[in-house]
PQR file of N, CA, C, O and H, with PARSE charges and radii, in Angstrom:
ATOM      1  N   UNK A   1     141.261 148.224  67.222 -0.4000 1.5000
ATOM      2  CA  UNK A   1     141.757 149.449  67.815 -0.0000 2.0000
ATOM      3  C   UNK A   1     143.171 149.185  68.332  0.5500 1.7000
ATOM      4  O   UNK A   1     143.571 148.141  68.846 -0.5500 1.4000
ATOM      5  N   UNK A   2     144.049 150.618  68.049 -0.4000 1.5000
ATOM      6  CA  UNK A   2     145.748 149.789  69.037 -0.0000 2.0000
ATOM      7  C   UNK A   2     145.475 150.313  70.468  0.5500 1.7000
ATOM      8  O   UNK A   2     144.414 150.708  70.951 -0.5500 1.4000
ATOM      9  H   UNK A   2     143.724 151.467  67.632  0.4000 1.0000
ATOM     10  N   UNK A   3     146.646 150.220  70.994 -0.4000 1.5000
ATOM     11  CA  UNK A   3     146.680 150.368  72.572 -0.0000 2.0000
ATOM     12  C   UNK A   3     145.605 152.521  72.597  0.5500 1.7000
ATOM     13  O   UNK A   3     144.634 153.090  73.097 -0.5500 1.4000
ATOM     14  H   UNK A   3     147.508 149.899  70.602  0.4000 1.0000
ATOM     15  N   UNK A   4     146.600 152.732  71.808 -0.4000 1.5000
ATOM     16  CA  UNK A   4     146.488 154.004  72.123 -0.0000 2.0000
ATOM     17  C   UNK A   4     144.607 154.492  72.229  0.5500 1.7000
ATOM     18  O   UNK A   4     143.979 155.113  73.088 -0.5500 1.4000
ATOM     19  H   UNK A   4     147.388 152.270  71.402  0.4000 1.0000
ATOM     20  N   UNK A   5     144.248 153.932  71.077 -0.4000 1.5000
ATOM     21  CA  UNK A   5     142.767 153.936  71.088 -0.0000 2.0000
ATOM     22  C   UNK A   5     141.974 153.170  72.468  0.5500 1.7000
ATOM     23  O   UNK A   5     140.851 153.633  72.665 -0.5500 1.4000
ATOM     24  H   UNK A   5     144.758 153.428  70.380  0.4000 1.0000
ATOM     25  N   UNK A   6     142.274 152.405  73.145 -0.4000 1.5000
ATOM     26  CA  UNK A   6     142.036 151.753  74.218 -0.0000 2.0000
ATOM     27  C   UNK A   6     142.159 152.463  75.048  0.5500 1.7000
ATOM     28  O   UNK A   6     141.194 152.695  75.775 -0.5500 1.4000
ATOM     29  H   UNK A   6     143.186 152.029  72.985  0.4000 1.0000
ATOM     30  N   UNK A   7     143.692 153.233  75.317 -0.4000 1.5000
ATOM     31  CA  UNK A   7     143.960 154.225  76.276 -0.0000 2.0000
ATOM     32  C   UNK A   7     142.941 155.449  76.029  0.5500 1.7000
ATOM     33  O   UNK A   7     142.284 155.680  77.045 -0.5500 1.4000
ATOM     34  H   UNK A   7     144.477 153.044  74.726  0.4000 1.0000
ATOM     35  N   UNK A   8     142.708 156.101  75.190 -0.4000 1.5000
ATOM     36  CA  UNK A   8     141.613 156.806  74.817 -0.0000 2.0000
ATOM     37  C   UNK A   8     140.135 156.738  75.199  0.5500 1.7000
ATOM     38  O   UNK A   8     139.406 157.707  75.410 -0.5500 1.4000
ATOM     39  H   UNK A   8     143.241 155.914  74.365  0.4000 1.0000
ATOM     40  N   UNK A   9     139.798 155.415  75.258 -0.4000 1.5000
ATOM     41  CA  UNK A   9     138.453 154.918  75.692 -0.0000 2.0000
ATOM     42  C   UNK A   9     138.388 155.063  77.158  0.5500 1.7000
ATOM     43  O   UNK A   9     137.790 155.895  77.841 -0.5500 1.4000
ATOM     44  H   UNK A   9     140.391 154.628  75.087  0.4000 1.0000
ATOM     45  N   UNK A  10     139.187 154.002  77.511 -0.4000 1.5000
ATOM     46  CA  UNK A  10     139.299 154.164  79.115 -0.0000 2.0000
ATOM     47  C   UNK A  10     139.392 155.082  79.617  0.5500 1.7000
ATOM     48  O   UNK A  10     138.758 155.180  80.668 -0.5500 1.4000
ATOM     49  H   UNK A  10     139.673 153.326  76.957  0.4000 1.0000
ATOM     50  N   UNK A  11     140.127 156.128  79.215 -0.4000 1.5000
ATOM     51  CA  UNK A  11     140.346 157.561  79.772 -0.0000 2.0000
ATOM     52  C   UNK A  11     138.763 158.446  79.769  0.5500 1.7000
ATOM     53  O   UNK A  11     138.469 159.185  80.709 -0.5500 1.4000
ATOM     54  H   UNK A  11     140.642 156.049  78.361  0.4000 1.0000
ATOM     55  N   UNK A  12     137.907 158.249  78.660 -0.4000 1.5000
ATOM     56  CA  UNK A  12     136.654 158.755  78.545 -0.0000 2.0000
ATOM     57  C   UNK A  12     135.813 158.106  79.272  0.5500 1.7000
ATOM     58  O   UNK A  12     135.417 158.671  80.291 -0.5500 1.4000
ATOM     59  H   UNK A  12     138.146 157.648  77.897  0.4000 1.0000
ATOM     60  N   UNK A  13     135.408 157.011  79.016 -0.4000 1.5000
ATOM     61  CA  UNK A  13     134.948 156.260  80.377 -0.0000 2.0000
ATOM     62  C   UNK A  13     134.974 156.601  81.745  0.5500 1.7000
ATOM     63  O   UNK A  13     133.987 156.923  82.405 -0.5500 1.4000
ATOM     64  H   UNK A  13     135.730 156.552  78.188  0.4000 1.0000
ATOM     65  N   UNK A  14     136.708 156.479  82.347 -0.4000 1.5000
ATOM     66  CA  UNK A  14     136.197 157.231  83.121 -0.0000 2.0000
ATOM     67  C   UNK A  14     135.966 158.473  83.618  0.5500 1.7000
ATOM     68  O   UNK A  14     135.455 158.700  84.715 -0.5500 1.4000
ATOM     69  H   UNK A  14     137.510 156.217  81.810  0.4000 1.0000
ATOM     70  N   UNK A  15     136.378 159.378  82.735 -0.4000 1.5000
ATOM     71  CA  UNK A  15     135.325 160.807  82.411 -0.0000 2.0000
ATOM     72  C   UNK A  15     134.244 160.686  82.739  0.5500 1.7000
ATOM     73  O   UNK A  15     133.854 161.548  83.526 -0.5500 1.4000
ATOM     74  H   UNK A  15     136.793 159.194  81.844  0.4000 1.0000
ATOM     75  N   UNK A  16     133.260 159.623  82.336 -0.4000 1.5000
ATOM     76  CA  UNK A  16     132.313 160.249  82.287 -0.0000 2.0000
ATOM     77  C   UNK A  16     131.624 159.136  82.997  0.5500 1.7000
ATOM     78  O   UNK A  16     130.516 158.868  82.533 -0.5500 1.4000
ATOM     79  H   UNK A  16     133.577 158.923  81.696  0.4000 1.0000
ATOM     80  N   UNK A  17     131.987 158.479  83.934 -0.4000 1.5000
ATOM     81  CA  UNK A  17     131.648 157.613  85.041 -0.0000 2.0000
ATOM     82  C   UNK A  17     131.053 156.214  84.749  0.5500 1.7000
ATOM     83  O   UNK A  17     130.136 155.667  85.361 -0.5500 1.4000
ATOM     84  H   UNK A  17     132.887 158.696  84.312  0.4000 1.0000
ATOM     85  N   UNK A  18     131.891 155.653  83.489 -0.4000 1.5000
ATOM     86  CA  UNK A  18     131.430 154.780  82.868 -0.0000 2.0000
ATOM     87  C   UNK A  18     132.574 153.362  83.521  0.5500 1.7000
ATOM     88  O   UNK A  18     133.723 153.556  83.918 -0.5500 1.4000
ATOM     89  H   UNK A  18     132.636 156.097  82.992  0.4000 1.0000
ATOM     90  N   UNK A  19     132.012 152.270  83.487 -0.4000 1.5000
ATOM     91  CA  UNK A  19     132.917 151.188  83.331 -0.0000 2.0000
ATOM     92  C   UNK A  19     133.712 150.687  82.788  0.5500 1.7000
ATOM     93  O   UNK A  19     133.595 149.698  82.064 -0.5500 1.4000
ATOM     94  H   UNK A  19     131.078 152.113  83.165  0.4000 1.0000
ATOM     95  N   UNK A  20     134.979 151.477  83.123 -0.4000 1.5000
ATOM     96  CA  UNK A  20     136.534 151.633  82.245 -0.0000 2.0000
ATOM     97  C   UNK A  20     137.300 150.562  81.832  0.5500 1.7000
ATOM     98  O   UNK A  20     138.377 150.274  82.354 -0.5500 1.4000
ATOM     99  H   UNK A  20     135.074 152.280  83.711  0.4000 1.0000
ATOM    100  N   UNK A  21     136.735 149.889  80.810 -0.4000 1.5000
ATOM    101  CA  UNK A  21     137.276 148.434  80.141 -0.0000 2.0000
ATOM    102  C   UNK A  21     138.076 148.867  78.769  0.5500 1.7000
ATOM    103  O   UNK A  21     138.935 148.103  78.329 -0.5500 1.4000
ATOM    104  H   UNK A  21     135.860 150.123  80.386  0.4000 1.0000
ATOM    105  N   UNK A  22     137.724 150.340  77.973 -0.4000 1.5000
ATOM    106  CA  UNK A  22     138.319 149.996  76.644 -0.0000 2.0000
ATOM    107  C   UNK A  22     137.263 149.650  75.596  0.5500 1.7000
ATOM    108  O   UNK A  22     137.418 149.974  74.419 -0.5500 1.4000
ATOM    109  H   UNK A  22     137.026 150.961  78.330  0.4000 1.0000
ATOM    110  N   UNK A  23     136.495 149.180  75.907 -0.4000 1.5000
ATOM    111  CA  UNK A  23     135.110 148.446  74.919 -0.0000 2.0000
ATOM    112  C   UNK A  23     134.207 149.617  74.369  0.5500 1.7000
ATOM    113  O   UNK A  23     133.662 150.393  75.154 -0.5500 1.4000
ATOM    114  H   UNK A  23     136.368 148.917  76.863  0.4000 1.0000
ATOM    115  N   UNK A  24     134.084 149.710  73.208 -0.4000 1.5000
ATOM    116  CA  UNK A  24     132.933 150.783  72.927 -0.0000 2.0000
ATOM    117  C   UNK A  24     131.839 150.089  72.366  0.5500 1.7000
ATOM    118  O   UNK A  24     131.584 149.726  71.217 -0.5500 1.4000
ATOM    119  H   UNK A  24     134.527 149.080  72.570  0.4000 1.0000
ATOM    120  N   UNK A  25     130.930 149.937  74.040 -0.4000 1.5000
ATOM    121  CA  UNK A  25     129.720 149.049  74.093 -0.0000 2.0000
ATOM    122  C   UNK A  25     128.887 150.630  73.671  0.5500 1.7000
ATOM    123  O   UNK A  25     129.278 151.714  73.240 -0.5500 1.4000
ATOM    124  H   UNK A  25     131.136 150.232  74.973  0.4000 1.0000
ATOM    125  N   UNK A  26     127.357 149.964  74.127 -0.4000 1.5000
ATOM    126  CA  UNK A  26     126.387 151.040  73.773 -0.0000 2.0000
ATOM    127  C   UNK A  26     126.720 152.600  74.419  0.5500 1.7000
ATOM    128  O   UNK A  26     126.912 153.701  73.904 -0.5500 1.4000
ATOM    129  H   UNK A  26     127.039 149.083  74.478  0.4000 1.0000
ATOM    130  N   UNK A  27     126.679 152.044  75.945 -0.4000 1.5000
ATOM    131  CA  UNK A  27     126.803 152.959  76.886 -0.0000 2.0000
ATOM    132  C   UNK A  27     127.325 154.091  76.443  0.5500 1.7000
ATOM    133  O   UNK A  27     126.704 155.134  76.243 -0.5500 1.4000
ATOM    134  H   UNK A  27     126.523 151.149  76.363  0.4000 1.0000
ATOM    135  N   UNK A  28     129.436 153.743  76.149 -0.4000 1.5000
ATOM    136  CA  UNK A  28     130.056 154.066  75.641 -0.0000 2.0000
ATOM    137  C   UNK A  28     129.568 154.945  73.988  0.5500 1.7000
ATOM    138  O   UNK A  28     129.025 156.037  74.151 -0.5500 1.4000
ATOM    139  H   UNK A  28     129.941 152.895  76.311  0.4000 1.0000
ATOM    140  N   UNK A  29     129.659 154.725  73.308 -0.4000 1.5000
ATOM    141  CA  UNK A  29     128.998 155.124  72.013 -0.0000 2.0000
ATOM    142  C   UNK A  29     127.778 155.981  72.383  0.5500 1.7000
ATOM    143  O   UNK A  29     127.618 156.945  71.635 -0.5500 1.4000
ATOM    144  H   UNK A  29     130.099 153.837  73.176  0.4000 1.0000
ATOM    145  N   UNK A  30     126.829 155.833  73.433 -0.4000 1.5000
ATOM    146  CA  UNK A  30     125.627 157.158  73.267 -0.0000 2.0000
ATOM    147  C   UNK A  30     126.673 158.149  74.116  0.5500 1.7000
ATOM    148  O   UNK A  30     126.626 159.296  73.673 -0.5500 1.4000
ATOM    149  H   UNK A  30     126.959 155.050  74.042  0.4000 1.0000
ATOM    150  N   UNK A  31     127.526 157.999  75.134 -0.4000 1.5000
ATOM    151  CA  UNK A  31     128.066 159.049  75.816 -0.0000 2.0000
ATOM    152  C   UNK A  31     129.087 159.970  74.576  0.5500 1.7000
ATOM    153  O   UNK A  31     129.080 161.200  74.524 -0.5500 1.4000
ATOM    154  H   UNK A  31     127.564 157.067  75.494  0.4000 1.0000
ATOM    155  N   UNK A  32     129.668 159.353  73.929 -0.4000 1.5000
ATOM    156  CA  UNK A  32     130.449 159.572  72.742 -0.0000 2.0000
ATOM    157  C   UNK A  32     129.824 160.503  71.667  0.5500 1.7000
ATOM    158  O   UNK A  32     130.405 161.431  71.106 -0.5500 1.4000
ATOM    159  H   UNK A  32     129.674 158.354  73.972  0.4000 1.0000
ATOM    160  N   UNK A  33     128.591 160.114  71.483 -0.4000 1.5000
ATOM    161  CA  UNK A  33     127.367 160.951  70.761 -0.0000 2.0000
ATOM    162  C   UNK A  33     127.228 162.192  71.734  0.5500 1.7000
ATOM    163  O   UNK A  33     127.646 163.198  71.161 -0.5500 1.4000
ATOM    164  H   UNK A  33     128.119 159.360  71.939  0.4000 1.0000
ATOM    165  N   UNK A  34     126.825 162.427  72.882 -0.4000 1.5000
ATOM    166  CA  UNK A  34     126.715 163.282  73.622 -0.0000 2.0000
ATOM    167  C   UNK A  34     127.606 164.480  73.668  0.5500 1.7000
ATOM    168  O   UNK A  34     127.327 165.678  73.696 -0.5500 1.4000
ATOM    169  H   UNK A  34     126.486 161.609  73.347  0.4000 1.0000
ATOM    170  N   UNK A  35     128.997 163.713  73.670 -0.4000 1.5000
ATOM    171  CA  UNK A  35     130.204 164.067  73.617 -0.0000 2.0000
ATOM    172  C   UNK A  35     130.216 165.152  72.556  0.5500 1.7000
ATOM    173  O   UNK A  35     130.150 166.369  72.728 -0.5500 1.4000
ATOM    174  H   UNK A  35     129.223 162.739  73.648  0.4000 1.0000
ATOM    175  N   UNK A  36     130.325 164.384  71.288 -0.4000 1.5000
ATOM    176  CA  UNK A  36     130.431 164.773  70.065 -0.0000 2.0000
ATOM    177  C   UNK A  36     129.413 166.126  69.638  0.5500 1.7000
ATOM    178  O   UNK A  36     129.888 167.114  69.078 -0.5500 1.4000
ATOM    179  H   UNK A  36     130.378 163.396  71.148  0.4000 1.0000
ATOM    180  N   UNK A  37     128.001 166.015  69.980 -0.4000 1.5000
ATOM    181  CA  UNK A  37     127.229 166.875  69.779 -0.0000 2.0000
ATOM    182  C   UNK A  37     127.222 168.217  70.762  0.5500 1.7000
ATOM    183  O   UNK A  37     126.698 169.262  70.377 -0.5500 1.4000
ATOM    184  H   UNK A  37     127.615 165.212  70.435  0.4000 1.0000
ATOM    185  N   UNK A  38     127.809 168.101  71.978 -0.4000 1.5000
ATOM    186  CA  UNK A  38     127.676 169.326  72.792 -0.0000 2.0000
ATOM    187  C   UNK A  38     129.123 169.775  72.110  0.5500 1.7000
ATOM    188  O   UNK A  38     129.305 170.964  71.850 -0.5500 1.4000
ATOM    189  H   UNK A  38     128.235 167.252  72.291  0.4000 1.0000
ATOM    190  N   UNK A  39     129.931 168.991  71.889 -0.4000 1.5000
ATOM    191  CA  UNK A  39     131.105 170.183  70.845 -0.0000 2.0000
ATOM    192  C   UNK A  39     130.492 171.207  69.710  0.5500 1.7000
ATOM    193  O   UNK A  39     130.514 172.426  69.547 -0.5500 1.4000
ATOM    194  H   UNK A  39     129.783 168.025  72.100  0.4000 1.0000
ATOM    195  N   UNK A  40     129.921 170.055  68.995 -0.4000 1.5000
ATOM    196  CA  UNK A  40     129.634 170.779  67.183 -0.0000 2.0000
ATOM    197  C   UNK A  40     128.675 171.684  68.072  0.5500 1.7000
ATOM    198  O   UNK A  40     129.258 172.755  67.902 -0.5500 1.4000
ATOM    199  H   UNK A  40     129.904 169.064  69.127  0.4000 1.0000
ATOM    200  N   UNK A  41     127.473 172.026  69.005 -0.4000 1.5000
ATOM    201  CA  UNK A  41     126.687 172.858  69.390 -0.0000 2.0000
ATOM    202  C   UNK A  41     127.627 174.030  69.901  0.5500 1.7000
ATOM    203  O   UNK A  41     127.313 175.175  69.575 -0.5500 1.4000
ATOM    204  H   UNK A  41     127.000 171.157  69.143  0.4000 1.0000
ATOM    205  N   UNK A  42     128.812 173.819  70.715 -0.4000 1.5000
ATOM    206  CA  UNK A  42     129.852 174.900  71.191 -0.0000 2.0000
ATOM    207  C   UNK A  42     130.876 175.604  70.517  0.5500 1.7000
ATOM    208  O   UNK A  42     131.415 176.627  70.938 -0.5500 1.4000
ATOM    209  H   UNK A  42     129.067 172.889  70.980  0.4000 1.0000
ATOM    210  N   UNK A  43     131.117 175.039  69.493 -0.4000 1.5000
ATOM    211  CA  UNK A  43     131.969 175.432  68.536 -0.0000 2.0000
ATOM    212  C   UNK A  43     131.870 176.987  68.671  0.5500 1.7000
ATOM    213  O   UNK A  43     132.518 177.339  69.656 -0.5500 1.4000
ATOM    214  H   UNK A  43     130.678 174.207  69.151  0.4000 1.0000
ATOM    215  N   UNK A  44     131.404 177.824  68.156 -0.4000 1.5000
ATOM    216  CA  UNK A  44     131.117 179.329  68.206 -0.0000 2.0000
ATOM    217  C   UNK A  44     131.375 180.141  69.382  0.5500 1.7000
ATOM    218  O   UNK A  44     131.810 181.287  69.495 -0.5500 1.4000
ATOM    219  H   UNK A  44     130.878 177.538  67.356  0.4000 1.0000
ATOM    220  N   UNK A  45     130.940 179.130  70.371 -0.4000 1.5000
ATOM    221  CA  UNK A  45     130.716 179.588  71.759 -0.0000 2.0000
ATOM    222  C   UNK A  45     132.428 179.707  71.890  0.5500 1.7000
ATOM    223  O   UNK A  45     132.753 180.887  72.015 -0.5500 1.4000
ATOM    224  H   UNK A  45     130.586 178.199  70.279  0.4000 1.0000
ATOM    225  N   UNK A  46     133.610 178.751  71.891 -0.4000 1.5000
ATOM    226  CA  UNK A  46     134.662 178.836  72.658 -0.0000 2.0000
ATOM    227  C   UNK A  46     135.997 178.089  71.452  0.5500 1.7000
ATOM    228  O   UNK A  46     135.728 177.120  70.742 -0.5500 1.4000
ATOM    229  H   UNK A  46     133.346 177.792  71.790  0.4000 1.0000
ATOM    230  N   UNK A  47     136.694 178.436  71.449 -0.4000 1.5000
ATOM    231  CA  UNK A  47     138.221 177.667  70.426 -0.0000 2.0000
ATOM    232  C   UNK A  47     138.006 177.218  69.307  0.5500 1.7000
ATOM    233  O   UNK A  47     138.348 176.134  68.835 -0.5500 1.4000
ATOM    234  H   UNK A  47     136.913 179.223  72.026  0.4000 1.0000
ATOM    235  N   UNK A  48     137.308 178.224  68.758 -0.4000 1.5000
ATOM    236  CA  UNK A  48     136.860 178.115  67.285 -0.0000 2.0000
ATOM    237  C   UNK A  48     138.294 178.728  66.372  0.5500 1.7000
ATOM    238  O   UNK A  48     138.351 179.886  65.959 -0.5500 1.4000
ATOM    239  H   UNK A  48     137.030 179.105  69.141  0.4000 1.0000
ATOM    240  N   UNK A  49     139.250 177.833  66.198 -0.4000 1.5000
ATOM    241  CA  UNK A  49     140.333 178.432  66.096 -0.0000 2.0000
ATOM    242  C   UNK A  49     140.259 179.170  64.266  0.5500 1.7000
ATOM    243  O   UNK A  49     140.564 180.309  63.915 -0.5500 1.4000
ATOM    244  H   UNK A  49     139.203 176.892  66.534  0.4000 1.0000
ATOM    245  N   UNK A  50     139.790 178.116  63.488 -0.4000 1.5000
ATOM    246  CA  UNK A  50     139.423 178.998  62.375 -0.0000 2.0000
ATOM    247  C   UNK A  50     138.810 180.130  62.190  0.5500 1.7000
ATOM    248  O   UNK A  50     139.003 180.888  61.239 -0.5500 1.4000
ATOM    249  H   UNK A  50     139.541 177.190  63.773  0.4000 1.0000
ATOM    250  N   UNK A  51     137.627 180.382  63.583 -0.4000 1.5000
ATOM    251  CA  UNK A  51     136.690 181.543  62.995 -0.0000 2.0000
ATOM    252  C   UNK A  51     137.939 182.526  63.726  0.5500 1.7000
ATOM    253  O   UNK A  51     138.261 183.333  62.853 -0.5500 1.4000
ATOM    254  H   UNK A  51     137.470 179.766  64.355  0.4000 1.0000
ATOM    255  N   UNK A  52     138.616 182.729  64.757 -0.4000 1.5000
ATOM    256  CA  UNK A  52     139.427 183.075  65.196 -0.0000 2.0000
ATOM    257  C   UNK A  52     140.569 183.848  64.285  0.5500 1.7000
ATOM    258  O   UNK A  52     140.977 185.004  64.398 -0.5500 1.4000
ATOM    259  H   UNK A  52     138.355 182.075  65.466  0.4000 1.0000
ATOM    260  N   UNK A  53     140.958 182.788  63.314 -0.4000 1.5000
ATOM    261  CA  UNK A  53     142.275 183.500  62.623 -0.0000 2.0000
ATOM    262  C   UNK A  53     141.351 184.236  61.353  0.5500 1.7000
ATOM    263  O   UNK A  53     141.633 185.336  60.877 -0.5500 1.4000
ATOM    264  H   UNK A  53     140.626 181.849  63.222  0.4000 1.0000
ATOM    265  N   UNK A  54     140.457 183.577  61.017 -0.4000 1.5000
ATOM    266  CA  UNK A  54     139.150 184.438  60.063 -0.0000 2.0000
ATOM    267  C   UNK A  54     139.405 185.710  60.062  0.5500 1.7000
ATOM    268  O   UNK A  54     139.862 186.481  59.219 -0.5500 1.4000
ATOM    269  H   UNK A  54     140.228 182.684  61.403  0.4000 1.0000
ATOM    270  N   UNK A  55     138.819 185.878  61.779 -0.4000 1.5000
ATOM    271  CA  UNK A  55     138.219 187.385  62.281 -0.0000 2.0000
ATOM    272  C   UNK A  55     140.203 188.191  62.093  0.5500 1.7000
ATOM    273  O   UNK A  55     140.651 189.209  61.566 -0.5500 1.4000
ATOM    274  H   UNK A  55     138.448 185.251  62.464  0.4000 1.0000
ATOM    275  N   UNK A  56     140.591 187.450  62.576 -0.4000 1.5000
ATOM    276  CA  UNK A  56     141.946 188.278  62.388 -0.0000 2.0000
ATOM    277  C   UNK A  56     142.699 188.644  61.258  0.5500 1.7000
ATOM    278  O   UNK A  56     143.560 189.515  61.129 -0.5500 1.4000
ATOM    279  H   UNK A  56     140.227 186.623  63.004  0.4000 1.0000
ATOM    280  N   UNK A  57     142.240 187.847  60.476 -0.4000 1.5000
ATOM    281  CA  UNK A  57     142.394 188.167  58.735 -0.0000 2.0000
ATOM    282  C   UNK A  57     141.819 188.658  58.048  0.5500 1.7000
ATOM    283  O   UNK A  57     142.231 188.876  56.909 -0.5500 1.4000
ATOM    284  H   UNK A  57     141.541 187.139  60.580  0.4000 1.0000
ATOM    285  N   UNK A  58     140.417 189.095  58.552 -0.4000 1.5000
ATOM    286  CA  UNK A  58     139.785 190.712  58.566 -0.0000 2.0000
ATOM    287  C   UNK A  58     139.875 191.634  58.935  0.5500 1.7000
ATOM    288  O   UNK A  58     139.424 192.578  58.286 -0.5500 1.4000
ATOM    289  H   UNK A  58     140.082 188.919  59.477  0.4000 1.0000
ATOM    290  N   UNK A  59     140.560 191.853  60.279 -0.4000 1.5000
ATOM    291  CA  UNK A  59     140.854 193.181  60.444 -0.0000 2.0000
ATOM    292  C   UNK A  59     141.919 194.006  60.326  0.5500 1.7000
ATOM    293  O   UNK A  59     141.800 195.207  60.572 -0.5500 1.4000
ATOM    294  H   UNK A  59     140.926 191.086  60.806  0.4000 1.0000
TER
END
């Protein structure tokens, strides 16, 4: 990973009240899953920017 990906981790970590090293141990990786899945479940719900310009290119 470069810095930037590190900076990325740590920053989620401590988001989400994890032990902010950079490392994508387990912990890390199921919160990441969590992460990942309450998006793809929200998608519709909020900044669905495609369905967005969609709907506007229908009417």
């Amino acid at each position: 990973m470069d810095a930037d990906t590190v900076a990325a981790v740590k920053a989620f970590q401590t988001d989400r009240g994890l032990y902010s090293y950079g490392v994508l141990d387990y912990s890390t990786m199921n919160e990441l899953d969590k992460a990942a899945l309450a998006y793809i479940t929200s998608v519709g719900e909020k900044n669905d920017l495609q369905l967005e310009k969609a709907m506007e290119l229908l009417k």
